[in-house]
Structure formats: structure tokens, C-alpha cells
Phi, psi and omega in degrees: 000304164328287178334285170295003151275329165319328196297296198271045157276286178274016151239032154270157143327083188308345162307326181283015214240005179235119176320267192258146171245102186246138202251094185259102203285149220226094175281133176267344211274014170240010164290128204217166199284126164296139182086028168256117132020084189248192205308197187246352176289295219278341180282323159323309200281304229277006167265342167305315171284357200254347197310329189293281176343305177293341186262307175271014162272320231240294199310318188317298145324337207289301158262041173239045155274331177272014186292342179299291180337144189294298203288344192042238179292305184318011182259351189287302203275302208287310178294331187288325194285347171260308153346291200305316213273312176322293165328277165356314188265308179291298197274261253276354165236333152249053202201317206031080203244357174287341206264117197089318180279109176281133192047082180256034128293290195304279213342307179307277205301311188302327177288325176306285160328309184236034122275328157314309173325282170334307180292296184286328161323315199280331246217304187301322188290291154342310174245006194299304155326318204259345186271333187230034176295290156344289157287015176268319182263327159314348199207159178231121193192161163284138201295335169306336146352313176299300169316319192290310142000309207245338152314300161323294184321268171345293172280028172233330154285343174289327184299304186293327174314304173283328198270346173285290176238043152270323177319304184309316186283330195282329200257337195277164177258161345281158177292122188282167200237129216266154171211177183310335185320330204284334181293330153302340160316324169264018127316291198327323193297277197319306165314338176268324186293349158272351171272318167306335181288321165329291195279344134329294149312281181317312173290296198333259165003280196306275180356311195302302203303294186236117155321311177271006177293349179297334157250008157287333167268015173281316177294305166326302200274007157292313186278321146345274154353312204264322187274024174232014167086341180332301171276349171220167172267126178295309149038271181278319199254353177247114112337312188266157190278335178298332190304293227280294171324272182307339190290314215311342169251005167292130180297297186345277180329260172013261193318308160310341195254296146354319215251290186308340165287320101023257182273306178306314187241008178060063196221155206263147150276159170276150179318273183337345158311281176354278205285349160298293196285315200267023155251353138291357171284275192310321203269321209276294162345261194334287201281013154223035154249336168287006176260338146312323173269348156335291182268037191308308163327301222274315193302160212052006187273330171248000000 
């Protein structure tokens, strides 16, 4: 008799041995597989829930590319002007590309200064993956975050810098003259910092992929440099109008052209500036963050 109370002892059920049993039903369904692509609505929120991140990231960094340096952050400001002086000395006095341009010191610098934005967006995007590979495979987030980053990042470096040379175009003779004009200038500024994100994303991408493409776009953006009026007037030296016409869609130019009509000579631009760059704002950006997020998988894997 023991024996056999024993038995069914241990073919009850510890369940049974409890008044209620409750049962917590578990939704899966915003579960999604690790290391998958996921939709582009949902990759947008999960950079949205990420902005904070993205924000003290970006401010943390912003001046700390010169910390090595004797000289530190004044190298922000201290390169475009040796740039400005270099350009100066070759096109405008032995060259003479100076000749015809009114007031060609602002003319140099605002062509200096804000093709630099450019210029280090593009040379910056380039390596920003391989930089931040180490957090890419620790952590799960949308990878475009780097990017954005390094955007922000960029254009926070730019304020003492526009803050440079506006003093500059203002103070060296002859003197640019400040007018209402000038409140229109930081559209331009946005509009070029939303064309630099394009391109921004498109190095990123390429870069990740093939490495060495990081120097071809060194080169590009050297040449870039020359076919964008910085140092001359595109004008005097292009003739034919079909030529003219096409440098004439470059955004870089745009944005240079903008911003010295603008700040230097106080003068309304023309529309067709306007409506260049700012479809180059809208289409590059756009068609290069889907094109970023497209290989969302392959980055940090090798």
C-alpha cells in the first residue's frame, strides 16, 4: 500500500499541486530575424529612436580631428586660409585670374571656405565605415547612423569656420558690405549640407565595398575643385555656352555662386541657381540613402 501511494505520488503533476496557473501570451510579430535588411519604414524609425545617439555623437567628434595638433581646432579655420593664400598667389597674381573680378579676395575665399564643406564631406564619407566597423559589429542599430553623424559632425565644424569668413570677406579690403541679403545665406548652407549627405552615403556604400575607391574619390573631388569657379571665374575662361551651361549645373558652383552674390557683392541671384542646387538637395540625398540602405547586411562583415 505505501509502495503504491508512492507511485502516484510521482505521477502527479506539479501543476496540480497549484490553485491558478497563468499563461503570458507573447507577441512575435514585431520580431524580426538578426542581420536582415529590414523595411525602409522601419529602418527610418529605428534611426529616429537613435537621434540622441546620433546627436552626441556627432557634437563629441565634431572638433576633435585636430586633438593631436599643437595647434589643435585653429587648423579648422588655419587650412581654408592657406588654401585662400596659396590659390591667391598662383591664379590671382601669377596667373592672373584676378583680373576682371571685383573684389577677388571675397570672391577666393567664399569659393575656398565652402567648397571645403564639400570637399571633406566627400574624403570624410570615404572612410567613415572602416572607421566605425568596431561598432558596427558590437552593436545593433541602423548602420546609416554613421553616416549621419559624420554629417552633423562636419557641419558643426563649419560654424567657426563661416564665422571666419564672413569677418574676413568683411574686414580685408575692399570690403564686402553687409545687407539684408546676407539672412538668405544659411538656406544655402542647408541646401549644400543636404547635397553633401548624398554623397556622403554613396562614399560610405562604395568605400565599405571596395576600399580603394576611397582614392579615386580624392582624386574627383581635386578635380572638382577646378570645375567649380573656386579660383576663377568660369565665364572668362568657358565660352562656349553648351560648356558653360553644363559646368553651370554643378551644384558645388551653384552653392559658390549663391553664396558670394549673396555675401560679397550684395545681389539677388538668379533663380535657376536656386532651383539647381535645390534639386540637387532633394534627389541626392534621397536616391543615396536608398542606395545605402540597400546593402544594409554587408557592412562590418569583413
Amino acid at each position: 500500500m505505501a509502495r503504491d501511494s508512492h507511485r502516484r505520488q510521482l505521477r502527479q503533476s506539479p501543476l496540480d499541486e497549484l490553485d491558478v496557473v497563468n499563461f503570458e501570451r507573447v507577441d512575435i510579430s514585431r520580431l524580426s530575424p538578426v542581420g536582415v535588411r529590414p523595411s525602409l519604414g522601419r529602418y527610418v524609425w529605428g534611426l529616429h529612436q537613435r537621434r540622441h545617439f546620433i546627436w552626441a555623437d556627432a557634437r563629441a567628434k565634431a572638433f576633435s580631428g585636430n586633438k593631436d595638433t599643437l595647434l589643435g581646432n585653429l587648423w579648422l579655420i588655419g587650412r581654408p586660409i592657406l588654401d585662400g593664400f596659396a590659390y591667391y598667389v598662383i591664379f590671382g597674381l601669377v596667373l592672373g585670374t584676378s583680373r576682371g573680378v571685383e573684389n577677388f579676395i571675397g570672391f577666393l575665399l567664399v569659393g575656398v571656405f565652402m567648397f571645403s564643406f564639400t570637399s571633406r564631406s566627400l574624403t570624410g564619407g570615404a572612410g567613415v565605415m572602416n572607421a566605425g566597423k568596431n561598432l558596427i559589429r558590437a552593436f545593433s542599430f541602423p548602420r546609416a547612423a554613421i553616416p549621419i553623424a559624420l554629417l552633423i559632425r562636419e557641419s558643426l565644424s563649419m560654424i567657426p569656420v563661416i564665422i571666419t569668413m564672413l569677418l574676413m570677406i568683411t574686414v580685408i579690403p575692399p570690403h564686402a558690405v553687409i545687407t539684408w541679403r546676407w539672412a538668405l545665406f544659411p538656406l544655402v548652407f542647408l541646401l549644400l549640407m543636404m547635397f553633401n549627405a548624398g554623397l556622403i552615403f554613396y562614399a560610405a556604400r562604395l568605400t565599405s565595398a571596395i576600399p580603394d575607391v576611397r582614392h579615386v574619390l580624392a582624386f574627383i573631388s581635386r578635380f572638382w575643385l577646378y570645375g567649380s569657379g573656386v579660383m576663377f571665374s568660369m565665364e572668362r575662361f568657358i565660352t562656349h555656352p553648351t560648356l558653360l551651361e553644363i559646368v553651370q549645373l554643378n551644384p558645388a558652383y551653384c552653392a559658390i555662386e549663391l553664396s558670394r552674390e549673396l555675401l560679397v557683392y550684395g545681389t539677388t541671384p538668379d533663380l535657376k541657381l536656386w532651383f539647381t542646387l535645390g534639386a540637387w538637395a532633394v534627389v541626392t540625398p534621397a536616391l543615396g540613402f536608398l542606395y545605402f540602405w540597400q546593402a544594409e547586411e554587408e557592412y562590418g562583415r569583413a
